[in-house]
Steps between C-alpha positions, in 0.01 A plus 500: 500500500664810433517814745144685264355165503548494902425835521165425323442254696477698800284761416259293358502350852464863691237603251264148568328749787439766235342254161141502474397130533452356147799685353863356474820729482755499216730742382247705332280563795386882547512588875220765399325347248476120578571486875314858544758617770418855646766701652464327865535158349807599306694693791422204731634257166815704521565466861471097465752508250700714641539264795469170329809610258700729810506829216326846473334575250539843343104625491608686199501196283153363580325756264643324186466137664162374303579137495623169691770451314600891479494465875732224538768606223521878769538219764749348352698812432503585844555188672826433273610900587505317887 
């Protein structure tokens, strides 16, 4: 499995809370449009990564952030900066 893959992986398990039963995640997935996150949702979604991955994440980057897999390429960036 490599380290996007694991990545992935992860957040797909932090964002089980936040998918609407009946829908499945993939790379694709729209936080807005498919999981309907509001702002709440999302700022509590940030903290639990935050914590599960031990990084801060710079709020400045969540206005461009649309998708899953968006979300976990920014992770990987800053989890490999350390």
């Amino acid at each position: 499995m490599s380290h996007y893959e694991s990545i992935l992986s992860q957040l797909y398990e932090i964002l089980g809370p936040y998918t609407p039963d009946g829908h499945s995640l993939s790379e694709d997935t729209e936080f807005i449009a498919d999981l309907g996150l509001d702002s709440m949702k999302v700022m509590q979604l940030l903290l639990d990564t935050e914590e599960r991955f031990d990084i801060s994440i710079p709020l400045n980057i969540i206005p461009d952030v649309r998708t899953v897999g968006h979300f976990a390429r920014c992770l990987q960036q800053l989890v490999d900066r350390g």
